[in-house]
KOLGU-4560 file (N, C-alpha, C; in nm, 3 decimals, padded with zeros to 5 digits):
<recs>
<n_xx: 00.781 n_yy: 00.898 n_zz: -00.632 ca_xx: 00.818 ca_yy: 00.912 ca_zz: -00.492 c_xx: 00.901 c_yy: 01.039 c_zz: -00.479 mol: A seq: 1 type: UNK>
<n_xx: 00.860 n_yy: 01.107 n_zz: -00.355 ca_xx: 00.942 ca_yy: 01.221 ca_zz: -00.362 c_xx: 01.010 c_yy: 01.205 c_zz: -00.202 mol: A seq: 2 type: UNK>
<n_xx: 01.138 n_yy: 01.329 n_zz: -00.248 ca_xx: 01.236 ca_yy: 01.334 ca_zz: -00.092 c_xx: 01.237 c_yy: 01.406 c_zz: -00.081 mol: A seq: 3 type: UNK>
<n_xx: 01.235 n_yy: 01.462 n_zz: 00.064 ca_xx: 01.255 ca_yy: 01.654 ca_zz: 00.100 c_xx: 01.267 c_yy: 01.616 c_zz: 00.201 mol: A seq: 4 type: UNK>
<n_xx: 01.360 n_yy: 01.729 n_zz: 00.251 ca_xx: 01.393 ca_yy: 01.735 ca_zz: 00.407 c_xx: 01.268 c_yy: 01.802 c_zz: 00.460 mol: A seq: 5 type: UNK>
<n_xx: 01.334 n_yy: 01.801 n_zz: 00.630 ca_xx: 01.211 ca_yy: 01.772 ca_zz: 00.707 c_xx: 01.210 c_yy: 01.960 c_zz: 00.710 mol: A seq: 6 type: UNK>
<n_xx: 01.245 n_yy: 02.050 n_zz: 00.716 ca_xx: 01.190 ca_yy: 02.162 ca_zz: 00.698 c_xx: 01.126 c_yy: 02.206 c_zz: 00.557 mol: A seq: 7 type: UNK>
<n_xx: 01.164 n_yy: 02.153 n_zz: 00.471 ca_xx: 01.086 ca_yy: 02.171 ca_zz: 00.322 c_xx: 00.997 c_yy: 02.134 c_zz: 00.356 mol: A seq: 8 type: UNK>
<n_xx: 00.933 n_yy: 01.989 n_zz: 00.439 ca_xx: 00.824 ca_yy: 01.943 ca_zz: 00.458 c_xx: 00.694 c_yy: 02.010 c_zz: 00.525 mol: A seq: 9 type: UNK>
<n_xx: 00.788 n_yy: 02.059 n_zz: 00.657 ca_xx: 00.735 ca_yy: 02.170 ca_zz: 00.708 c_xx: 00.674 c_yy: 02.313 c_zz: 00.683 mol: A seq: 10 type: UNK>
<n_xx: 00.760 n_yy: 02.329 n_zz: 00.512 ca_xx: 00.731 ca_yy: 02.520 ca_zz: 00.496 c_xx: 00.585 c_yy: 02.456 c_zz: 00.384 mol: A seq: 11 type: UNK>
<n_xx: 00.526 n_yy: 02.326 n_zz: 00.374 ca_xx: 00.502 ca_yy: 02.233 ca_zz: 00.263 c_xx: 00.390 c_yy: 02.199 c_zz: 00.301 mol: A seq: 12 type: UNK>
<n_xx: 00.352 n_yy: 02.175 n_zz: 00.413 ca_xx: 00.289 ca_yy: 02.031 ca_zz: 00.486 c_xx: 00.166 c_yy: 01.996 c_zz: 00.397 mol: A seq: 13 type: UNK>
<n_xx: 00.068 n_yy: 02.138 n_zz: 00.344 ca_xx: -00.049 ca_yy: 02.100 ca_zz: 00.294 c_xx: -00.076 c_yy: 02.071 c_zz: 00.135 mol: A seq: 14 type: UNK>
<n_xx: 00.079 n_yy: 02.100 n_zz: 00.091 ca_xx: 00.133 ca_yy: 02.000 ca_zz: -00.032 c_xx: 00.209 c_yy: 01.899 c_zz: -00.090 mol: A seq: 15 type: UNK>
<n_xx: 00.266 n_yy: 01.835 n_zz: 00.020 ca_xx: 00.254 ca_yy: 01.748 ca_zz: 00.079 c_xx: 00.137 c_yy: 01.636 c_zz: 00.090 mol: A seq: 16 type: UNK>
<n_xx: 00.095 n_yy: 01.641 n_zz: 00.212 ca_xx: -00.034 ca_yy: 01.581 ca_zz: 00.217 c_xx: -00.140 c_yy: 01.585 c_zz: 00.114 mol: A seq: 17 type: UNK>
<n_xx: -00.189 n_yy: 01.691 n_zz: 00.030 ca_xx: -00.205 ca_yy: 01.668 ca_zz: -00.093 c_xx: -00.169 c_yy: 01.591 c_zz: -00.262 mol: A seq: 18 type: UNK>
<n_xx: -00.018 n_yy: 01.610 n_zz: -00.232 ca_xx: 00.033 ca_yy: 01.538 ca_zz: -00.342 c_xx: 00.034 c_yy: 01.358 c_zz: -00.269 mol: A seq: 19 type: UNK>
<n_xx: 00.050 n_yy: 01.337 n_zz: -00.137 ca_xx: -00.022 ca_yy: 01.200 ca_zz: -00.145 c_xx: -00.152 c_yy: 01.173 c_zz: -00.135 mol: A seq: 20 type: UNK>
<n_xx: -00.213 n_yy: 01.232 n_zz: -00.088 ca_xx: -00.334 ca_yy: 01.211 ca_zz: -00.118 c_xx: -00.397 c_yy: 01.212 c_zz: -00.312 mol: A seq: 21 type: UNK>
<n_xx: -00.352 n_yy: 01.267 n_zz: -00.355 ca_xx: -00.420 ca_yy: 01.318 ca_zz: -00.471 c_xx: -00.322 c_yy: 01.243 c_zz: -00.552 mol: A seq: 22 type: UNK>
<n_xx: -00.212 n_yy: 01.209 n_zz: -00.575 ca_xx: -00.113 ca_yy: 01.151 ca_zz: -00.686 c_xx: -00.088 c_yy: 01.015 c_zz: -00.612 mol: A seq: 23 type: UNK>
<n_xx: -00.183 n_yy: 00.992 n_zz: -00.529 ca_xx: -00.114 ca_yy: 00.859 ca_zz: -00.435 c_xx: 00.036 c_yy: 00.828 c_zz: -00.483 mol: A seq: 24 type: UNK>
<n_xx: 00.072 n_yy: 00.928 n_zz: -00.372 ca_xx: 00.271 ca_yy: 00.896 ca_zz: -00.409 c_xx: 00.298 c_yy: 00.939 c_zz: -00.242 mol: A seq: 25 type: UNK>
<n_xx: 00.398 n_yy: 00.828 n_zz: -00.251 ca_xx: 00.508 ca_yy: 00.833 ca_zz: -00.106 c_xx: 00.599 c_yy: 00.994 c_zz: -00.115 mol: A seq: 26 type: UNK>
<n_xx: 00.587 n_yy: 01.026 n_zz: 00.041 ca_xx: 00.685 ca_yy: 01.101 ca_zz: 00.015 c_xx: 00.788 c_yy: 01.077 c_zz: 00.153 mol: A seq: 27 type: UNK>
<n_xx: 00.910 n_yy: 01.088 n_zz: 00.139 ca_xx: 00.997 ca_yy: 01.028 ca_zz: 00.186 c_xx: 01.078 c_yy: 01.160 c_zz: 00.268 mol: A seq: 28 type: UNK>
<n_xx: 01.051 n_yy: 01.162 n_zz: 00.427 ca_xx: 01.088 ca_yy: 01.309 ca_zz: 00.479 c_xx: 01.244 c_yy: 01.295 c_zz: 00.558 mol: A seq: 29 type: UNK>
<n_xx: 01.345 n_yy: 01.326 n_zz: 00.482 ca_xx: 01.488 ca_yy: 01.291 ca_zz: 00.492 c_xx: 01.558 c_yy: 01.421 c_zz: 00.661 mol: A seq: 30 type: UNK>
<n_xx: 01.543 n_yy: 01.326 n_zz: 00.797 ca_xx: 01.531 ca_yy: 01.410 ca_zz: 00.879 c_xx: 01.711 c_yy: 01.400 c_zz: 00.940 mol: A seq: 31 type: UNK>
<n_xx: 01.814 n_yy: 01.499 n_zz: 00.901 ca_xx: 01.924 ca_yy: 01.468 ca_zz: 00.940 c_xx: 01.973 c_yy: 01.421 c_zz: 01.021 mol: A seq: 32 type: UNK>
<n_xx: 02.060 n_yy: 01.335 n_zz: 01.051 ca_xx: 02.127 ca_yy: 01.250 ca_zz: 01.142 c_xx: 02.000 c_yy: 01.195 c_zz: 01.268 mol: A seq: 33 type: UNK>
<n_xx: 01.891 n_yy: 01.139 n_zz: 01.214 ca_xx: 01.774 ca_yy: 01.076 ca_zz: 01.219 c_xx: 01.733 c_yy: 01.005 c_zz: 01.134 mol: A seq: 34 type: UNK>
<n_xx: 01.659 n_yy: 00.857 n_zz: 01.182 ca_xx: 01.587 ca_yy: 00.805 ca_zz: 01.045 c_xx: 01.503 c_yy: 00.911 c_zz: 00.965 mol: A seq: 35 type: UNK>
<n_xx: 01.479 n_yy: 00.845 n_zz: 00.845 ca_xx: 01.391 ca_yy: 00.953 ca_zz: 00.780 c_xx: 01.264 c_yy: 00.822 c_zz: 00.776 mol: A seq: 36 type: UNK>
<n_xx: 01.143 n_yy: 00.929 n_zz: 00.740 ca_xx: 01.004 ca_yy: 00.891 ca_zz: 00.754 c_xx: 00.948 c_yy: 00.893 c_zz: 00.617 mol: A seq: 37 type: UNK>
<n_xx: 00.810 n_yy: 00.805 n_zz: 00.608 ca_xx: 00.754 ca_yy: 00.816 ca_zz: 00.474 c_xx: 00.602 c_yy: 00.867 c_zz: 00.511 mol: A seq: 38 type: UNK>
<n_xx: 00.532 n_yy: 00.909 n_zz: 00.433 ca_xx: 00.415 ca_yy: 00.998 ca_zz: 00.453 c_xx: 00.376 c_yy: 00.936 c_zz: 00.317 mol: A seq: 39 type: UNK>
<n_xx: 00.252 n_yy: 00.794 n_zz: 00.409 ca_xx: 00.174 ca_yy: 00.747 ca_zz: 00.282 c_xx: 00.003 c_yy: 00.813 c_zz: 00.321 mol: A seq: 40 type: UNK>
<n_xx: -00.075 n_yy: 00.792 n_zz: 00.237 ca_xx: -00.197 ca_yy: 00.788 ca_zz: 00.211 c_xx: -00.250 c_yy: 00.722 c_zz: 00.346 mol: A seq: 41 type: UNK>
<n_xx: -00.390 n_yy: 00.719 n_zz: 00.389 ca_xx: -00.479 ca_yy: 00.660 ca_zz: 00.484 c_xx: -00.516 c_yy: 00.498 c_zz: 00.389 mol: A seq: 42 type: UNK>
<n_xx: -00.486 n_yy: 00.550 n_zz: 00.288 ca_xx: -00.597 ca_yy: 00.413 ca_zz: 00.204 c_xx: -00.494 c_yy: 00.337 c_zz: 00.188 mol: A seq: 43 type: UNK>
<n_xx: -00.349 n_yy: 00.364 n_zz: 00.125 ca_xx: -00.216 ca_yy: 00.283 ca_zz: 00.107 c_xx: -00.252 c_yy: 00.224 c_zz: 00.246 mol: A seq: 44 type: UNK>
<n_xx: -00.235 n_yy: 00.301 n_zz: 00.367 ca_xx: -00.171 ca_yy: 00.204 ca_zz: 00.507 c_xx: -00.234 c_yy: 00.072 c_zz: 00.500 mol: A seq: 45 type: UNK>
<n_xx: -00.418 n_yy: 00.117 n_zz: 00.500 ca_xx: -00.533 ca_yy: 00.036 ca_zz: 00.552 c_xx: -00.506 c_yy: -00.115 c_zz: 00.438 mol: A seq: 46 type: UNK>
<n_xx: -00.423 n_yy: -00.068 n_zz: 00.307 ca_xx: -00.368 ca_yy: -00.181 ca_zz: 00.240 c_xx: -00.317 c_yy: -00.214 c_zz: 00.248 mol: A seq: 47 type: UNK>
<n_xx: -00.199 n_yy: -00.186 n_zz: 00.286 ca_xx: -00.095 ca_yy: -00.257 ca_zz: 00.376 c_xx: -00.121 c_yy: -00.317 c_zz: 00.459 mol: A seq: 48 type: UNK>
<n_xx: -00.165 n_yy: -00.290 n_zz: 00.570 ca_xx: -00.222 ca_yy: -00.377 ca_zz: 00.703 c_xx: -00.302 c_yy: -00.504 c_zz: 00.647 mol: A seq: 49 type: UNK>
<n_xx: -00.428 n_yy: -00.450 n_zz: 00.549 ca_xx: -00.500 ca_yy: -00.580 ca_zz: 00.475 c_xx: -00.388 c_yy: -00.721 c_zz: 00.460 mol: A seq: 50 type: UNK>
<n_xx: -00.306 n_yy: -00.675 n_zz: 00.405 ca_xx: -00.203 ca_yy: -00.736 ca_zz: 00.311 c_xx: -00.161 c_yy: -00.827 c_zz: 00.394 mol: A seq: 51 type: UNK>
<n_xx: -00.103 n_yy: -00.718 n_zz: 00.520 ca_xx: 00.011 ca_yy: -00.777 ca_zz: 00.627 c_xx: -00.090 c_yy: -00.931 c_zz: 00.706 mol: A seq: 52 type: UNK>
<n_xx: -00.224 n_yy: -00.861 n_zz: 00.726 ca_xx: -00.300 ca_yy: -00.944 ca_zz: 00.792 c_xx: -00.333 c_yy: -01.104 c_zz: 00.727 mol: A seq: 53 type: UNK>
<n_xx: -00.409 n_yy: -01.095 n_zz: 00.604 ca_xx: -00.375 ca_yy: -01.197 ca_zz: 00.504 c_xx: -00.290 c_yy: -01.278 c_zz: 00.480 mol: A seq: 54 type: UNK>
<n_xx: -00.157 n_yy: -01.291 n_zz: 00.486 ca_xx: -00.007 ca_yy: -01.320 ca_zz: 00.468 c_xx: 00.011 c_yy: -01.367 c_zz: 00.588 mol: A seq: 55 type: UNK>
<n_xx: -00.062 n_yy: -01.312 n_zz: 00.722 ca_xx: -00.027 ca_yy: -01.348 ca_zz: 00.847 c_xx: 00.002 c_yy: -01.528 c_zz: 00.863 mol: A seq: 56 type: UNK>
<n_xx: -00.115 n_yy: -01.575 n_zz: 00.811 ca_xx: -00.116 ca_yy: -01.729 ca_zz: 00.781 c_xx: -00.075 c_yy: -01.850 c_zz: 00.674 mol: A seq: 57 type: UNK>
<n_xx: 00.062 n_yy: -01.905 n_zz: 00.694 ca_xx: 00.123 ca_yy: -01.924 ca_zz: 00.581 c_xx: 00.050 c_yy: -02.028 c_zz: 00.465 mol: A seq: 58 type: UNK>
<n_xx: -00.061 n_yy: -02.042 n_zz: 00.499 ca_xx: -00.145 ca_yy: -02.162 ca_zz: 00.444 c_xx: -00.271 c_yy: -02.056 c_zz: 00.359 mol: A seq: 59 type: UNK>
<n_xx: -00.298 n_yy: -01.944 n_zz: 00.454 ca_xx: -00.379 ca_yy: -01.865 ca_zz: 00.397 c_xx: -00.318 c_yy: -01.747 c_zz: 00.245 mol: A seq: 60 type: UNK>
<n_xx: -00.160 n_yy: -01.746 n_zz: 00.251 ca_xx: -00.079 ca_yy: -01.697 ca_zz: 00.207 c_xx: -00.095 c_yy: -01.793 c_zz: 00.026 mol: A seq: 61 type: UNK>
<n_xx: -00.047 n_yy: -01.914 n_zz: 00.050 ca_xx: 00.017 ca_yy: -01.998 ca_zz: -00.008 c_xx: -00.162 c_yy: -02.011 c_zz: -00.104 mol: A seq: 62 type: UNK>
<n_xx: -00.295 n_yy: -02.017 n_zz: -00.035 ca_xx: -00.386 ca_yy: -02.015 ca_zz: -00.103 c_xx: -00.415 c_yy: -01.874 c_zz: -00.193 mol: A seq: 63 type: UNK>
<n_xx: -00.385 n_yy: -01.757 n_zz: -00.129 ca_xx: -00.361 ca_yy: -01.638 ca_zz: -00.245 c_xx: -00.316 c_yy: -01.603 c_zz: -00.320 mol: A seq: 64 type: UNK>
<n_xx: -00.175 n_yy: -01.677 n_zz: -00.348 ca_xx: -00.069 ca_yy: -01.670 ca_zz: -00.428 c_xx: -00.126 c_yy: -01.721 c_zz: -00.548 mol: A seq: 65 type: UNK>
<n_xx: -00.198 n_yy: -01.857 n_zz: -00.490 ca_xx: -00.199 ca_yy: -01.962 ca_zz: -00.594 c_xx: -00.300 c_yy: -01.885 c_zz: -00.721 mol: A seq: 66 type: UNK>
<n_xx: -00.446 n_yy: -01.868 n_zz: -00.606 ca_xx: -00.488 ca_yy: -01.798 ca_zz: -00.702 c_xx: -00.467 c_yy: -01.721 c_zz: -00.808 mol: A seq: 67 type: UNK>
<n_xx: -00.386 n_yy: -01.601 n_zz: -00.698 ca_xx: -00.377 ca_yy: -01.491 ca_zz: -00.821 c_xx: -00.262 c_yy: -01.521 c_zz: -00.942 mol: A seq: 68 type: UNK>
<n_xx: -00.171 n_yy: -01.692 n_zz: -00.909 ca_xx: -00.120 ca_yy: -01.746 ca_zz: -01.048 c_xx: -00.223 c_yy: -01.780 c_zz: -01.158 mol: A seq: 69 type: UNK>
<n_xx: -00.303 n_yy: -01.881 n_zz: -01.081 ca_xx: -00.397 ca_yy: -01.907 ca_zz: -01.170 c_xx: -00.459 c_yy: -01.795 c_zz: -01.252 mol: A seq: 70 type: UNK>
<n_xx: -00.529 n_yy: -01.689 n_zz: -01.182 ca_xx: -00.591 ca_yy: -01.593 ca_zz: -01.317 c_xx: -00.510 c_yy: -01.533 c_zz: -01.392 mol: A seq: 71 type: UNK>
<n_xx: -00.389 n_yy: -01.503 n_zz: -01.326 ca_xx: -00.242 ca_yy: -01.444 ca_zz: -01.432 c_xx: -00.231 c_yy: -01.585 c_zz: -01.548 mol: A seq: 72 type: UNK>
<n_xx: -00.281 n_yy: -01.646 n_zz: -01.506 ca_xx: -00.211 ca_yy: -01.762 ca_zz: -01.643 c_xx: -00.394 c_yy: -01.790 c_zz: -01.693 mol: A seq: 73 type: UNK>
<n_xx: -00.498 n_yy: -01.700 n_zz: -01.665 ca_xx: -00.642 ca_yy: -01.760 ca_zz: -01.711 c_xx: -00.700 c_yy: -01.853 c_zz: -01.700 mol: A seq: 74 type: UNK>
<n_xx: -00.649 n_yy: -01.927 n_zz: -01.614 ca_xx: -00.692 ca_yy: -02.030 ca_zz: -01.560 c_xx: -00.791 c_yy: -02.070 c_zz: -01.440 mol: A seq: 75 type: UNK>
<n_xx: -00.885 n_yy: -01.956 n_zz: -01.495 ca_xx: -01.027 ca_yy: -01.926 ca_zz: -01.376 c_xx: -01.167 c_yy: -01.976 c_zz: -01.431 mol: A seq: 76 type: UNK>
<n_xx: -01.269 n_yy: -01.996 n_zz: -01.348 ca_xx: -01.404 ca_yy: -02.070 ca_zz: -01.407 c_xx: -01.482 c_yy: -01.979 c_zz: -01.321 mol: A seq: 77 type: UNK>
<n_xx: -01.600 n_yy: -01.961 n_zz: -01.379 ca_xx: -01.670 ca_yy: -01.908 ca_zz: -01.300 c_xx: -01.783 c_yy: -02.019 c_zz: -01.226 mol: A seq: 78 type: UNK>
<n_xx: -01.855 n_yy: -01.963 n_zz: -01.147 ca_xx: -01.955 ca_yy: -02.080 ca_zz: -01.075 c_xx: -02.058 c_yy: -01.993 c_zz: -01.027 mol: A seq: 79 type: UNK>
<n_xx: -02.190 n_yy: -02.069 n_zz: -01.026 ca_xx: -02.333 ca_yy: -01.990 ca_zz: -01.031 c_xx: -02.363 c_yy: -01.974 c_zz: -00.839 mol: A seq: 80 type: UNK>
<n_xx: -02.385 n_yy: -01.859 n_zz: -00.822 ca_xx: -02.381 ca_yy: -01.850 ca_zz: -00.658 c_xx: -02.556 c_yy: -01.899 c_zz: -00.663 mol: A seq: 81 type: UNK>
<n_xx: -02.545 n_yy: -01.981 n_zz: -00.549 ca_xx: -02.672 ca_yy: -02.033 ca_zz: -00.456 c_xx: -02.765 c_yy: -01.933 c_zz: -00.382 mol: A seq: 82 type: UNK>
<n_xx: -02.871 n_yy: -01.872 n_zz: -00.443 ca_xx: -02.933 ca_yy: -01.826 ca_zz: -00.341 c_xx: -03.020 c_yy: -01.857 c_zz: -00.196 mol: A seq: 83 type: UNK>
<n_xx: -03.006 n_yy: -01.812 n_zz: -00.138 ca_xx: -03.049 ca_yy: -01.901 ca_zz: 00.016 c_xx: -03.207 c_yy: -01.822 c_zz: 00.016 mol: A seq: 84 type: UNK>
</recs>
């Protein structure tokens, strides 16, 4: 993760946007006596949102979790899909 103020960012922008794009890394634009901003990836957000959306339902939540305990502990089977 990187920090730079918001004129470094500026003299920067198209390395910047490169180094997230290309190193998928946050960069964190420190704008004085203003919040500061983060400058992620298109593909990070669209995962995030996935994420956020998923989680939305605490039942739908509580079934993802479980899963992804179960294969963390190998505790997965496989099953023969039905062709229609």
């Amino acid at each position: 993760m990187q920090v730079m103020s918001l004129t470094e960012a500026r003299n920067n922008l198209k390395a910047v946007f490169d180094s997230v794009y290309l190193d998928h890394d946050e960069v964190i634009i420190h704008r004085k006596g203003k919040e500061n901003v983060v400058v992620i990836s298109f593909d990070e957000y669209n995962a995030m949102k996935e994420t956020n959306y998923l989680f939305a339902s605490s039942k739908n939540k509580e079934r993802l979790l479980s899963s992804l305990k179960h294969a963390r502990e190998d505790k997965t089977f496989e099953r023969e899909l039905l062709e229609v």
